[in-house]
Rosetta silent file (secondary structure, phi, psi, omega in degrees, C-alpha in Angstrom):
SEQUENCE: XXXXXXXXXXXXXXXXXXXXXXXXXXXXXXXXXXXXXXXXXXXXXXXXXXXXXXXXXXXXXXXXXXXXXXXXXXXXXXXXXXXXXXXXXXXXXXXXXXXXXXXXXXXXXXXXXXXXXXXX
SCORE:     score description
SCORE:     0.000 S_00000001
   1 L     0.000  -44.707  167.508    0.000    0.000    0.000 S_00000001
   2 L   -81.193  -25.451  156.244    2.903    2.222    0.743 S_00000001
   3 L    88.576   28.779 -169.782    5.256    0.887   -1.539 S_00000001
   4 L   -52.596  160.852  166.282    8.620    0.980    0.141 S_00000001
   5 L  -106.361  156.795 -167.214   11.460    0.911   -1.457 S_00000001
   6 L   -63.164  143.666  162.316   13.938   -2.231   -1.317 S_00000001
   7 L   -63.108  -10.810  126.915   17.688   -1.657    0.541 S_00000001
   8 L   -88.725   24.287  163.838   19.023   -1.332   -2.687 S_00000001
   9 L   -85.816  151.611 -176.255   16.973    1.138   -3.580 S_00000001
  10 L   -76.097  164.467  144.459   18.030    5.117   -3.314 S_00000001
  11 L   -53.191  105.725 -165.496   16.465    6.871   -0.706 S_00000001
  12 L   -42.306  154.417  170.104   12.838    7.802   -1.555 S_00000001
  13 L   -84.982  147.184 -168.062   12.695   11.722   -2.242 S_00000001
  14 H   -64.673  -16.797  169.460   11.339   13.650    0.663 S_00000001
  15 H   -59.602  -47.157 -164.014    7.946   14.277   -1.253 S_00000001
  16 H   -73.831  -23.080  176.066    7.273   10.908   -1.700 S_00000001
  17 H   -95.568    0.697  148.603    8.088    9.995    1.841 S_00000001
  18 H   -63.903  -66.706 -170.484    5.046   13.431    2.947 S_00000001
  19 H   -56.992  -70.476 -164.034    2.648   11.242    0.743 S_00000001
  20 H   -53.707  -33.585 -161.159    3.697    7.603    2.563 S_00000001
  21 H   -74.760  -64.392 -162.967    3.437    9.826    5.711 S_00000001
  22 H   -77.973    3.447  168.538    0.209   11.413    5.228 S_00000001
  23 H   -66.128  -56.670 -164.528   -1.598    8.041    3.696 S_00000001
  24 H   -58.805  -29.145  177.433   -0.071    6.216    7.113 S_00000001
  25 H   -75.981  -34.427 -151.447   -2.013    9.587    9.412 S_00000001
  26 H   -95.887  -41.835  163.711   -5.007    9.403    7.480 S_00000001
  27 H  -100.628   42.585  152.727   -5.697    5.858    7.908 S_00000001
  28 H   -77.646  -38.933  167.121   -4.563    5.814   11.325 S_00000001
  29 H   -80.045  -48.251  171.038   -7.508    8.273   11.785 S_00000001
  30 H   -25.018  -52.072  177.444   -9.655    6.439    9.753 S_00000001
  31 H   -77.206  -39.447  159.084   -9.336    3.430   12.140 S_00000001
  32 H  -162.980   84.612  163.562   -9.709    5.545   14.620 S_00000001
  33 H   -63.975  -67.218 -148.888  -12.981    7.326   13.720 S_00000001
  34 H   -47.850  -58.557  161.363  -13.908    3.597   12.861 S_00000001
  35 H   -25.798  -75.676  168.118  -13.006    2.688   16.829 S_00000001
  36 H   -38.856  -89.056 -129.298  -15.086    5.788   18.365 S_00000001
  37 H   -50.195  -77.033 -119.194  -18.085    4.745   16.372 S_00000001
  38 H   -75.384  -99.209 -157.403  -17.928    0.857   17.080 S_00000001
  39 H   -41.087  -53.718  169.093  -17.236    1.446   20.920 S_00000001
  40 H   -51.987  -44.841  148.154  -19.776    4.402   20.941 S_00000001
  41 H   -51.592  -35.861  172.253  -22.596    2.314   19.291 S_00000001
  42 H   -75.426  -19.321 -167.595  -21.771   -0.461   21.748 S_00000001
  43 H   -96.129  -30.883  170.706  -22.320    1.679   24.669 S_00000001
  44 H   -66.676   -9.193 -173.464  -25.645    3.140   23.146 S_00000001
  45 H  -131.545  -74.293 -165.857  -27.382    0.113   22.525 S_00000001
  46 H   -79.672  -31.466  178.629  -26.155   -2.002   25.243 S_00000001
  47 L  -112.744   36.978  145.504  -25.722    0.538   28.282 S_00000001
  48 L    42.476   56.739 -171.740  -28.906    2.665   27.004 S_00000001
  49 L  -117.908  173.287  170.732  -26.204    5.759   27.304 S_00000001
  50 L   -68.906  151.580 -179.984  -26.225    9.438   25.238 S_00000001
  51 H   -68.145  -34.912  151.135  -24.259    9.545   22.384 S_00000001
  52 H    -3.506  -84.196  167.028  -22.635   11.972   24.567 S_00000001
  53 H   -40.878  -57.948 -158.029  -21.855    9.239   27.382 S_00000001
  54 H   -72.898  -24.431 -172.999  -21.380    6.458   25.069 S_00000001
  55 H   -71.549  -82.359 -154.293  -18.673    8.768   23.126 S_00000001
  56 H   -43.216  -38.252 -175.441  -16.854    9.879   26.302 S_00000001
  57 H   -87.932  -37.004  162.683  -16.344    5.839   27.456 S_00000001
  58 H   -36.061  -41.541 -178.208  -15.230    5.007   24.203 S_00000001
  59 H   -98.317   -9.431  154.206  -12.744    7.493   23.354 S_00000001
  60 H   -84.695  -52.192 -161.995  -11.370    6.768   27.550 S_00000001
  61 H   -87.293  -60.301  160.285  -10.945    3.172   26.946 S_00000001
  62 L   -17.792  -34.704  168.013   -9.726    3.674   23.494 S_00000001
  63 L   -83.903  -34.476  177.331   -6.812    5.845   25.190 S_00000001
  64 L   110.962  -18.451  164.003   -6.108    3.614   27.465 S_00000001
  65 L   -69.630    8.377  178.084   -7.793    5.743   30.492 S_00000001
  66 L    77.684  178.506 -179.907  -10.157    3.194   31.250 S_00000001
  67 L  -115.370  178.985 -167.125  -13.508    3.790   31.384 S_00000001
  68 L   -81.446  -38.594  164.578  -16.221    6.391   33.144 S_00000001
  69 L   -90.567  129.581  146.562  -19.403    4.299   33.459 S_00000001
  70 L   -51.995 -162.865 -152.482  -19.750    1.014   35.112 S_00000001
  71 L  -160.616  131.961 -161.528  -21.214   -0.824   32.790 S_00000001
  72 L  -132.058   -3.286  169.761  -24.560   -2.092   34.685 S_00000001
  73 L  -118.614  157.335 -137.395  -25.839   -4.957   32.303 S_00000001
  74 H   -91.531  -16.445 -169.946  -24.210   -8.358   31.626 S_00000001
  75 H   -90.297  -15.076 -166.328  -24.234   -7.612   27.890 S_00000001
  76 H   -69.466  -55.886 -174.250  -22.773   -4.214   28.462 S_00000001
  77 H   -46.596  -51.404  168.402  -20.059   -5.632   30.588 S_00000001
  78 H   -29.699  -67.059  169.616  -18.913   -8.101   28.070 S_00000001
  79 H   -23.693  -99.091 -161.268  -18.902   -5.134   25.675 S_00000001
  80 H   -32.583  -26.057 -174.323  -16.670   -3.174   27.805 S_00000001
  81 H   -81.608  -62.173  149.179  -14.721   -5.814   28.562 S_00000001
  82 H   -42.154  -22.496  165.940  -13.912   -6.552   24.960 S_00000001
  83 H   -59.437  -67.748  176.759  -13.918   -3.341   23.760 S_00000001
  84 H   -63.331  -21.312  169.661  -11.146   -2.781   26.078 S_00000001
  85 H   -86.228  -39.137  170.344   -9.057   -5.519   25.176 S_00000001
  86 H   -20.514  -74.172  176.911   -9.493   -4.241   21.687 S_00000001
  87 H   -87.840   58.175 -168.959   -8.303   -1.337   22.340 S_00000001
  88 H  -127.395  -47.491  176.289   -5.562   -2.119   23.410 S_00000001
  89 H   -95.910  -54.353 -162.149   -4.052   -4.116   20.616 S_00000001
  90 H   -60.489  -53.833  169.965   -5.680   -1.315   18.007 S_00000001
  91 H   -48.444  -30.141  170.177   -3.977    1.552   19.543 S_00000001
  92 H   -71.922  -29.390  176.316   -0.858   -0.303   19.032 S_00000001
  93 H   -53.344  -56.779  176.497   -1.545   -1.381   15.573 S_00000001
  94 H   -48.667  -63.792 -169.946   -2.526    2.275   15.122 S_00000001
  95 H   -62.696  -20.860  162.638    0.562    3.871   16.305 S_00000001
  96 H   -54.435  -71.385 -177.928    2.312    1.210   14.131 S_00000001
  97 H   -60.609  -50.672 -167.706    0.669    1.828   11.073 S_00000001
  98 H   -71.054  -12.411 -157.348    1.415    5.945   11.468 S_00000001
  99 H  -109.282  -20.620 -160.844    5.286    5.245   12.645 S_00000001
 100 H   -55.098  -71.400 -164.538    5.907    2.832    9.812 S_00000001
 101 H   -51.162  -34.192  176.718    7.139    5.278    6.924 S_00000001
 102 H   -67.001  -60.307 -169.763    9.461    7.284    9.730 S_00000001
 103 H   -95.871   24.103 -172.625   11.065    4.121   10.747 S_00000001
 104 H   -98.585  -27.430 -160.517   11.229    2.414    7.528 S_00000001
 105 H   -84.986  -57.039 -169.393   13.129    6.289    6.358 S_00000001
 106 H   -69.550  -44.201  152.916   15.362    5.746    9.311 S_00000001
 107 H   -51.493   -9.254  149.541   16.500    2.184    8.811 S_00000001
 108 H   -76.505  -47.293  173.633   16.923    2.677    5.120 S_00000001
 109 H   -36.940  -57.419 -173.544   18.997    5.359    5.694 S_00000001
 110 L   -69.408  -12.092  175.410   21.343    3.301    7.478 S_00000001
 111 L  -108.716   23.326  162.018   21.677    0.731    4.983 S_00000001
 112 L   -79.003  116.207  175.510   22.385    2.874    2.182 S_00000001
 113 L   -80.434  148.625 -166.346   25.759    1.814    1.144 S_00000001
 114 L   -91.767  151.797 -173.702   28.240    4.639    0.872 S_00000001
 115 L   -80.099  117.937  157.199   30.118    5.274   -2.393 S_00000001
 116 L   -30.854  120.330  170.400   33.664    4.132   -1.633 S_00000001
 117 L  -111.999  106.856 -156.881   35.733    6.969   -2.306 S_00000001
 118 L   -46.523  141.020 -172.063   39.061    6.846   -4.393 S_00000001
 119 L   -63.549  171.228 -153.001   42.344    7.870   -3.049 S_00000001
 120 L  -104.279    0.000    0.000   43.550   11.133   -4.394 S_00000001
């Protein structure tokens, strides 16, 4: 999707490594907008909460700050419970997906071989 280039390959020109950059932010948001809703739908339906509420525990467990509401029905808990391991693995995935082109630029870098240079 991003195309790298191979370790004998030059070093990508810095435009082309803006574009790998801003594909890897935008769907890093993408997933997660995707996240919000799905946790935020789950809270609304199963915990009868405002999209309001139902946002606010989503986008805390999604962070990693846990969440605000107990959860007060057995399917809700599950939810929450799952939800939470979710997000857990996605934020990492996420942060993964957005870091990739920076540390794909820095580890190509180093494995550019340098042109030997002839004695005078």
């Amino acid at each position: 999707m991003l195309g790298f280039e191979r370790r004998q390959e030059a070093l990508a020109h810095p435009a082309v490594f803006r574009r790998r950059l801003g594909i890897a932010v935008a769907v890093g948001l993408v997933l997660v907008g995707l996240s919000l809703a799905l946790g935020t739908a789950g809270y609304m339906m199963l915990e009868d909460l405002g999209a309001l509420d139902a946002f606010l525990n989503a986008s805390m467990l999604l962070s990693g700050m846990g969440p605000l509401h107990n959860p007060s029905t057995t399917a809700g808990k599950v939810f929450a419970a799952l939800f939470a391991l979710y997000s857990g693995f996605a934020v990492l995935g996420i942060a993964g997906i957005i870091f990739a082109p920076v540390v794909h630029r820095v580890f190509h870098r180093f494995h550019i071989p340098e042109k030997d240079s002839e004695p005078d």
